[in-house]
C-alpha positions as CSV (number, residue, x, y, z in Angstrom):
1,X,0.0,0.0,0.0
2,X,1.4,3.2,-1.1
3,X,0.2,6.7,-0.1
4,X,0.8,9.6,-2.2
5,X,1.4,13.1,-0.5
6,X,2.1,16.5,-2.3
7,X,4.4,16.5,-5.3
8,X,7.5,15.9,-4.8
9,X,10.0,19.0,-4.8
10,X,13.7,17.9,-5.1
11,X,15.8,20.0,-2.3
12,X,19.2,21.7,-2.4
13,X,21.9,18.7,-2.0
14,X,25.0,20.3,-0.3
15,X,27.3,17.8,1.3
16,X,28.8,19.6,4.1
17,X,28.8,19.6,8.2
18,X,29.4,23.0,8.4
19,X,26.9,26.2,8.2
20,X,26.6,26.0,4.3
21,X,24.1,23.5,5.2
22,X,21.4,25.8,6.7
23,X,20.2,26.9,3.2
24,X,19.5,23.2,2.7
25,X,17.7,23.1,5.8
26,X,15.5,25.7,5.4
27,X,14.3,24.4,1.7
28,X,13.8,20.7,3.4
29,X,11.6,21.9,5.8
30,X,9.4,24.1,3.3
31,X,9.5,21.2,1.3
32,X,8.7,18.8,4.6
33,X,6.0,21.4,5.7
34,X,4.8,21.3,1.9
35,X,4.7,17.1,2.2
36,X,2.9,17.6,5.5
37,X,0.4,19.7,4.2
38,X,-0.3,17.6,0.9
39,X,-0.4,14.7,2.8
40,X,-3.6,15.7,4.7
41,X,-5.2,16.7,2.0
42,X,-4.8,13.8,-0.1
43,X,-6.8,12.5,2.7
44,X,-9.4,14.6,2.7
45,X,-8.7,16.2,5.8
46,X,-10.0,13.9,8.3
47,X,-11.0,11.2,6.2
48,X,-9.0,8.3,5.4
49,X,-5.8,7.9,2.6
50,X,-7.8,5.3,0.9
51,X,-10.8,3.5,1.0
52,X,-10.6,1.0,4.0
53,X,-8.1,3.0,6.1
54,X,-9.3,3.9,9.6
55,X,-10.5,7.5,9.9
56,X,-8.2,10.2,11.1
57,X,-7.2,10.3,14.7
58,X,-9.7,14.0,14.8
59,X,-12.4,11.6,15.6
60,X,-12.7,10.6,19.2
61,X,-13.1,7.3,19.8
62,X,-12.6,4.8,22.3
63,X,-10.2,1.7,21.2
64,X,-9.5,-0.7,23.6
65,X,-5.8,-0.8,22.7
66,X,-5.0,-2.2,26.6
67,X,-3.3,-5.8,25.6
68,X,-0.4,-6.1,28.6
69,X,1.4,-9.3,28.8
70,X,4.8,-10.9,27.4
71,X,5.6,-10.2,23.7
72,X,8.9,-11.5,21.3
73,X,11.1,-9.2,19.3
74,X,11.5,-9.5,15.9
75,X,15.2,-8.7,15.3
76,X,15.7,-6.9,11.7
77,X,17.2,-9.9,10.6
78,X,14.7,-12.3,11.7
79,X,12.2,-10.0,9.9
80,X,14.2,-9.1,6.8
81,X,16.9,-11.3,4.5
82,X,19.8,-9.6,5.2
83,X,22.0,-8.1,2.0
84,X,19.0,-8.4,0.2
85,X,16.7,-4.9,-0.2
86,X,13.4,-5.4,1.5
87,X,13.0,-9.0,1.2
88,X,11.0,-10.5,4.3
89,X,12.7,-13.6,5.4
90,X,9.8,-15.8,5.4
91,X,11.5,-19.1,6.8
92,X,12.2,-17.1,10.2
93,X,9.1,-15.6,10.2
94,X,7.1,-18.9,9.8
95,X,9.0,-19.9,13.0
96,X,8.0,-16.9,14.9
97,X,4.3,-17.3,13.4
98,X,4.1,-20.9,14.9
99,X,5.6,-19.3,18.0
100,X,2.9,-17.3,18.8
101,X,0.5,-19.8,17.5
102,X,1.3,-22.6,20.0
103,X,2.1,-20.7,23.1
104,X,-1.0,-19.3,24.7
105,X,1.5,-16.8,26.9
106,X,3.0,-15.1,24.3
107,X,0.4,-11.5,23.6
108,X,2.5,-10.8,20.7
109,X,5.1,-9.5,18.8
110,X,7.6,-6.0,18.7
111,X,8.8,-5.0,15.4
112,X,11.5,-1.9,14.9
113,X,10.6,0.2,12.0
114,X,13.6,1.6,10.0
115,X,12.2,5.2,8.8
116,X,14.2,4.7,5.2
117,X,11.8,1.5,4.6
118,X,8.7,3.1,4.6
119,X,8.8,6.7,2.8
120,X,10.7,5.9,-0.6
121,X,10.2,9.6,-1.6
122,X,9.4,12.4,-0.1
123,X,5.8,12.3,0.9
124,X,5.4,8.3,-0.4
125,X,4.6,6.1,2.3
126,X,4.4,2.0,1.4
127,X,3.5,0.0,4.6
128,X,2.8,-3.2,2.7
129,X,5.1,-4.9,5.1
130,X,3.5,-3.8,8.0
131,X,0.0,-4.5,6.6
132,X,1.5,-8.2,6.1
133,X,2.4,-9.0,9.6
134,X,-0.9,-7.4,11.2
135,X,-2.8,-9.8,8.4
136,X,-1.5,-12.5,9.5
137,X,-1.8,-11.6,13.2
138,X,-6.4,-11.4,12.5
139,X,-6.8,-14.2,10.0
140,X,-4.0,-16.6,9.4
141,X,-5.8,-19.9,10.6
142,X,-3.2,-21.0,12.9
143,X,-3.7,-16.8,14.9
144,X,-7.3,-16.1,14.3
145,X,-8.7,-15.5,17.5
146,X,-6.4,-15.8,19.1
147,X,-5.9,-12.2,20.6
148,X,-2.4,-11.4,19.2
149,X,-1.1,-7.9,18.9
150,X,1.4,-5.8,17.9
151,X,4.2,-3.3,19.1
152,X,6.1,-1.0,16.7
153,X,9.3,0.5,17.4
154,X,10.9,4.0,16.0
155,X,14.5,3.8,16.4
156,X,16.2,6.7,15.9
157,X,19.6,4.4,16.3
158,X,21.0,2.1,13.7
159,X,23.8,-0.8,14.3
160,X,25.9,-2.0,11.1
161,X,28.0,-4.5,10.3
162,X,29.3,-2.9,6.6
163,X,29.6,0.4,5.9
164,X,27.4,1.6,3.9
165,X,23.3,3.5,3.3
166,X,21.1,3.5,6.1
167,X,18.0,2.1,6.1
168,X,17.2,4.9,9.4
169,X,17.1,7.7,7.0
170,X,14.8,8.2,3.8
171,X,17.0,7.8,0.5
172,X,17.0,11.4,0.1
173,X,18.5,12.3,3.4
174,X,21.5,9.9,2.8
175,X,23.8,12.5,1.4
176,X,26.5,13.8,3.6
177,X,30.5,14.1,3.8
178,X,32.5,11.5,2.5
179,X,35.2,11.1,4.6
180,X,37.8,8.7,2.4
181,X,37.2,10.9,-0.9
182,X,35.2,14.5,-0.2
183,X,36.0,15.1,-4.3
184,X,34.1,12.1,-6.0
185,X,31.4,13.1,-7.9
186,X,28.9,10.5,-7.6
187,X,30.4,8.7,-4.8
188,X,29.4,4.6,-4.2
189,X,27.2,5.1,-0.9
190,X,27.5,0.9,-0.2
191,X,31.7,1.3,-0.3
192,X,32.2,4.7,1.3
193,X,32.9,5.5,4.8
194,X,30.7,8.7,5.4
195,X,29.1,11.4,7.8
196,X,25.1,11.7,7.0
197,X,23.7,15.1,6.9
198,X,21.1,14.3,8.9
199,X,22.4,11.7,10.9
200,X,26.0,11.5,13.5
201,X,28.1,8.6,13.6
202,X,28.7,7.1,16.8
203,X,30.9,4.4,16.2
204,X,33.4,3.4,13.8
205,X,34.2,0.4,15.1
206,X,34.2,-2.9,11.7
207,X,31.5,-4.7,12.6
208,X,29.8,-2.2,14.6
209,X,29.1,1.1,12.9
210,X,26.5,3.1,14.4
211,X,24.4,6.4,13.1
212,X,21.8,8.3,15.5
213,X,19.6,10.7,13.3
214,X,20.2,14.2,14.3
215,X,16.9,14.6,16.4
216,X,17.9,18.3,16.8
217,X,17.2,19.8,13.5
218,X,13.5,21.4,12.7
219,X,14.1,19.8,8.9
220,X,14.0,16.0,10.2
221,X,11.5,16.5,12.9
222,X,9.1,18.3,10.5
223,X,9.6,15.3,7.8
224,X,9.1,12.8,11.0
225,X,5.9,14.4,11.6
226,X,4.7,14.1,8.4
227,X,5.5,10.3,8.6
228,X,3.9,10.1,11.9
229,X,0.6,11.5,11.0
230,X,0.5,8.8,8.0
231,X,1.6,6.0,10.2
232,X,-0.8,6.6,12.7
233,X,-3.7,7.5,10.1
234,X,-3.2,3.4,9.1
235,X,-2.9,2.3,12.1
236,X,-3.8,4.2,15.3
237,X,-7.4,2.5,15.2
238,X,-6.1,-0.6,13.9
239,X,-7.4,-3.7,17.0
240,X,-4.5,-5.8,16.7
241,X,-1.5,-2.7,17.6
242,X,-1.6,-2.2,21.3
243,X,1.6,0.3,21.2
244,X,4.0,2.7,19.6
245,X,7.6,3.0,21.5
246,X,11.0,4.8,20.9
247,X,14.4,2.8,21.2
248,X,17.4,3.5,23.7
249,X,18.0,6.9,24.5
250,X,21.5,6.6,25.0
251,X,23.1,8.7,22.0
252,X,26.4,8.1,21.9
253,X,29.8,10.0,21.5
254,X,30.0,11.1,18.2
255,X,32.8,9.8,15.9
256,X,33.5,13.9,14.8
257,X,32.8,16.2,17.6
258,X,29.6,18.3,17.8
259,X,29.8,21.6,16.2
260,X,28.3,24.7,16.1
261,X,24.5,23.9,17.0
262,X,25.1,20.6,17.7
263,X,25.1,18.6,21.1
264,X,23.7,15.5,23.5
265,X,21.5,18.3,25.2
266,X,19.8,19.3,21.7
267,X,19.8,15.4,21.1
268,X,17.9,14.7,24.0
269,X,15.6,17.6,23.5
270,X,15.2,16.3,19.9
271,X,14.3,12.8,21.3
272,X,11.2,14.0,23.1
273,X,10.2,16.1,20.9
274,X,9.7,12.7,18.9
275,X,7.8,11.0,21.7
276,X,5.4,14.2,21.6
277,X,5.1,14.2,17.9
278,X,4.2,10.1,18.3
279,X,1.6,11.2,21.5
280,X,0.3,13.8,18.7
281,X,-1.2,11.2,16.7
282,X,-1.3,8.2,18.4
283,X,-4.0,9.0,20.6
284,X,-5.9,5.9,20.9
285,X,-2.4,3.4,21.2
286,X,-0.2,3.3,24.0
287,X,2.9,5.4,23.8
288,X,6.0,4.2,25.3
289,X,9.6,5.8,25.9
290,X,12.1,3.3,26.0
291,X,14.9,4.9,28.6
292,X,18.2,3.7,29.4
293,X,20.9,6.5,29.8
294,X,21.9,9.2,30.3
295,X,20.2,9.4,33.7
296,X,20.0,13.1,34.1
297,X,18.1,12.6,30.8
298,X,16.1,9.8,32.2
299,X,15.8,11.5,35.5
300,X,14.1,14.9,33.4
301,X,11.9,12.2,31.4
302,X,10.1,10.9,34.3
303,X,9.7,13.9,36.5
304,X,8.5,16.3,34.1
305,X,7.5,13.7,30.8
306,X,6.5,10.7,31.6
307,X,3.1,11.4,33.6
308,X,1.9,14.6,32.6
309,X,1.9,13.4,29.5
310,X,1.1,10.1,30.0
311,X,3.7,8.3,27.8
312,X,4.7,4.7,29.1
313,X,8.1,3.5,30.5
314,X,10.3,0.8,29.0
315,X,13.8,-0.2,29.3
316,X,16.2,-2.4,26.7
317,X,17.6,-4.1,29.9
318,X,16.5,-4.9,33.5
319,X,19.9,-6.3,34.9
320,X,21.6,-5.4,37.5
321,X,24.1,-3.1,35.6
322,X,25.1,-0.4,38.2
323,X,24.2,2.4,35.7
324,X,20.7,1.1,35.5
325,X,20.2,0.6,39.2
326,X,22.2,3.3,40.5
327,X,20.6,4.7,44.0
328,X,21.7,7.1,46.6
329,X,19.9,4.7,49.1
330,X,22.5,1.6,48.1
331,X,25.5,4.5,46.8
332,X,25.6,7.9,48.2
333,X,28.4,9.2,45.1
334,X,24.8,8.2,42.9
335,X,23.7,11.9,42.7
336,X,21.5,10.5,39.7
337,X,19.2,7.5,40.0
338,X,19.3,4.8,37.3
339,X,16.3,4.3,35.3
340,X,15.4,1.0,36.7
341,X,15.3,3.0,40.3
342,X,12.4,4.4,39.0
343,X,9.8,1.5,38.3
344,X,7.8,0.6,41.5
345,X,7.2,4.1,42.2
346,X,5.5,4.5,38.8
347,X,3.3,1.2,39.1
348,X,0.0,2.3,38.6
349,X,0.6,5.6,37.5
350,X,2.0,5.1,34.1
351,X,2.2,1.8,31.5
352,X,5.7,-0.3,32.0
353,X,7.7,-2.7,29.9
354,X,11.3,-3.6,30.9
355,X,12.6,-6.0,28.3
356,X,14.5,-9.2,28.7
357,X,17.3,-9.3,26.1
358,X,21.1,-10.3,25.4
359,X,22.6,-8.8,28.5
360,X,20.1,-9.8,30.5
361,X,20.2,-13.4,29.4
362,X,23.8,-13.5,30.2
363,X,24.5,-12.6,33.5
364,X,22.8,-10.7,36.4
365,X,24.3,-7.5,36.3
366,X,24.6,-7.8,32.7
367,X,28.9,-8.7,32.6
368,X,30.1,-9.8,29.4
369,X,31.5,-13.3,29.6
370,X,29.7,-13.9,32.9
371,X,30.0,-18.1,34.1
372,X,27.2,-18.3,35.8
373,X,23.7,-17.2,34.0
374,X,20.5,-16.3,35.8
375,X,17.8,-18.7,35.2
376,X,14.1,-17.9,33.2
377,X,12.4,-18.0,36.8
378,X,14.9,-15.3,37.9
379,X,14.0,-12.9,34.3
380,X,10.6,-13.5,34.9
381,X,10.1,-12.8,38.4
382,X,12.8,-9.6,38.0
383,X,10.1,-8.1,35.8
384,X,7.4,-9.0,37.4
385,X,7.9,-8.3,40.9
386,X,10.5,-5.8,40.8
387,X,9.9,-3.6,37.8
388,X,6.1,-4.2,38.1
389,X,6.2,-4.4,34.4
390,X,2.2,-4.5,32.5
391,X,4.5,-5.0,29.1
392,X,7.8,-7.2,28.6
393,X,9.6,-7.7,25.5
394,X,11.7,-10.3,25.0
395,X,14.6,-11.2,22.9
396,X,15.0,-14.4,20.5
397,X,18.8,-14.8,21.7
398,X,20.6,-17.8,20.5
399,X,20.8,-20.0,23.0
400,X,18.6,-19.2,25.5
401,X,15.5,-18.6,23.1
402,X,15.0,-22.3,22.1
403,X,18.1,-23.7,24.4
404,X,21.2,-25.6,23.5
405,X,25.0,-25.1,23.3
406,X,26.9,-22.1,21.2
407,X,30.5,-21.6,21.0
408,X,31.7,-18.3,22.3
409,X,35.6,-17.8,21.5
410,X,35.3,-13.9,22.4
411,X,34.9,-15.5,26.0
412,X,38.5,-17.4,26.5
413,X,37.1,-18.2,30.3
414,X,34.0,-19.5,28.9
415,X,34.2,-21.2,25.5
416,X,30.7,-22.1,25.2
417,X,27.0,-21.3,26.5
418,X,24.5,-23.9,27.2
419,X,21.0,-23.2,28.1
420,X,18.5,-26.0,29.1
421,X,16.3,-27.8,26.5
422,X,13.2,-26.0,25.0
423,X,15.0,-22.6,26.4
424,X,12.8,-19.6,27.4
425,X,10.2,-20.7,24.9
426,X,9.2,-23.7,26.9
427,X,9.5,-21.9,30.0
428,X,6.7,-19.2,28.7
429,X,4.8,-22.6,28.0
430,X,5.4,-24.5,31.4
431,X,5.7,-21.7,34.1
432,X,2.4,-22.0,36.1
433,X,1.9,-18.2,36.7
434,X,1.4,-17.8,32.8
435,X,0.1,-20.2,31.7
436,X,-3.1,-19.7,34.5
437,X,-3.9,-16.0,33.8
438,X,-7.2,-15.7,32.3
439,X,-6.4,-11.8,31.5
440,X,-4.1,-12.9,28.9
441,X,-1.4,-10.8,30.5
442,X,1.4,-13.5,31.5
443,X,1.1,-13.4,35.0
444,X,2.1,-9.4,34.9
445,X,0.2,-6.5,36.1
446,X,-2.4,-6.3,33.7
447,X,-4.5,-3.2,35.6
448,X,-4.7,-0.1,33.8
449,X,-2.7,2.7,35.0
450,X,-3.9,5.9,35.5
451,X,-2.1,7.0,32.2
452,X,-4.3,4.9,30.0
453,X,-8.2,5.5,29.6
């Protein structure tokens, strides 16, 4: 399904860091504005894009879009064939699809939405693969009726292996300052090392390149909004997606230094400015922050964010990293609390979803190359008793997913990992608190907060 805005307008491409770059931004965001514009009224103002499409979120209604309880993550490449452009990887899918069919525990699944997938041109919005997965989800034989929902995820983070484009940022906010040839005309973008325009690198280490998109700048929030208001106009009323949510809000140091109008405190301001755009137009689904570091950000989130606006709480981790759990009361040189601090004093008062992934999985205060792991009773009952959680997410990690042995030669003092037989899969099958909750919700909190209607 595509949905055509405004024509197109083709901006002023100059591939520089520098000041020079303000004329670009202020034709992007007369074009973005432009887009934004166009794109409501190829709706018919509050009418739907097409016939079919849920009415515009102008119309009050109440959705019941409460659904709490324990939901998988789809990793990009579970989701996607990697190398190959927007192929869905239909083997691993199947798998997750018969997942959720045969364990009555699971509520659902989490999907992160790279930006660049969705809006091939300025304005044009496809959300085919989107419309797939929530298909499935009502009338695939094996799910219908099942009560399955769905969780999408903005990141405004992206993790590479290769250098090369982003699938984060739209095609035509790709260009930027190539740093291994700044002369070459039309430069290779899947060969060349390179500084986006609209996006910072934050690491550059092989294997693990990392971009955050510059949340700061009006031109990128003003093109998000317009993506926002189309995403929630196809799905904001849509039964089977229970939330919207961020990703980490750790930034990062950048790989070049901020300059001139750039910096972590404009970052973070940039990052809830998102999480208000998403509350803008999703205001029938749950809206969840996903919080991690840095905790005077986190600590400005949930005393001045989090319930006045009622937007939900989540967290990547719930270990017992220091960082995360960091507390005057247990460490007086803790001026800061860590985020995890903050959970049972929100219970009731706002939605929460700490996750259960990698680091978790490995050791108890998340150490890299940890002996001894914590068992599924111990995950289970850390969300559940101590983080209060209504929401978790959790992780399809190799081994402790579906169990068995890996080999892990980064870990000299522990060559391999074993995890028992059937892994955390069976456990969400077996485990006696899940498995008997008649709300659906996994054995977690599944009472309303104040925060949701």
């Amino acid at each position: 399904m595509k949905m055509n805005s405004a024509p197109q307008v083709t901006p002023i491409v100059i591939a520089t860091r520098s000041s020079q770059f303000r004329m670009y931004q202020m034709v992007t965001i007369a074009v973005s504005l432009t887009l934004l514009a166009g794109s409501i009224l190829s709706c018919g103002g509050g009418g739907s894009a097409e016939p079919g499409l849920p009415a515009s979120p102008a119309q009050a209604v109440v959705i019941d879009k409460w659904h709490p309880g324990i939901y998988v993550k789809v990793e990009d490449w579970q989701w996607y064939k990697q190398g190959q452009v927007n192929q869905i990887n239909d083997t691993e899918m199947a798998k997750i699809y018969n997942e959720l069919a045969t364990t009555p525990g699971l509520r659902g699944i989490k999907i992160v939405l790279k930006w660049g997938r969705y809006e091939g041109s300025p304005g044009v919005y496809d959300f085919s693969r989107i419309d797939e997965i929530l298909a499935k989800l009502a009338d695939d034989p094996a799910l219908k009726g099942k009560d399955k929902h769905l969780i999408v995820s903005f990141p405004w983070r992206e993790f590479q292996s290769v250098k090369g484009a982003s699938e984060i940022l739209p095609n035509d906010l790709q260009g930027g300052t190539l740093w291994n040839d700044p002369d070459l005309a039309a430069p290779d973008w899947s060969h060349i090392d390179y500084d986006r325009l609209w996006a910072y690198k934050v690491s550059n280490v092989t294997g693990s390149y990392a971009y955050d998109i510059k949340l700061w700048d009006p031109a990128i929030i003003a093109r998000l909004d317009a993506f926002f208001a189309a995403l929630a106009q196809r799905y904001d009323k849509h039964p089977n997606v229970t939330m919207v949510s961020t990703t980490e809000s750790a930034i990062g140091e950048p790989v070049i230094p901020f300059v001139a109008g750039e910096s972590a405190a404009l970052q973070f301001a940039g990052q809830i400015e998102v999480i208000r755009r998403l509350k803008k137009y999703f205001i029938h689904s749950l809206v969840m922050s996903e919080l991690n570091y840095d905790r005077p950000h986190v600590a400005n989130m949930v005393n001045n964010v989090l319930q006045q606006e009622k937007v939900g709480l989540g967290s990547p981790n719930n270990n017992m990293d220091h960082g995360l759990n960091c507390s005057a009361t247990t460490n007086p040189s803790c001026s800061t609390p860590g985020v995890l601090t903050y959970y049972p004093g929100l219970s009731g008062r706002v939605v929460l979803a700490p996750e259960i992934q990698g680091d978790d999985f490995e050791s108890v205060t998340g150490t890299e190359c940890d002996p001894v792991h914590p068992t599924y009773d111990y995950l289970y009952d850390r969300v559940r008793f101590d983080l209060k959680a209504n929401y978790t997410v959790i992780q399809r990690n190799t081994p402790y997913w579906l169990g068995g042995t890996v080999s892990t030669p980064s870990c000299p003092s522990r060559p391999t990992v074993t995890a028992p037989a059937g892994g955390m899969l069976q456990f969400l099958k077996d485990h006696d608190p899940i498995k008997n909750d008649p709300t659906g919700a996994g054995g977690l909190d599944h009472n309303k907060p104040l925060s949701v209607p």
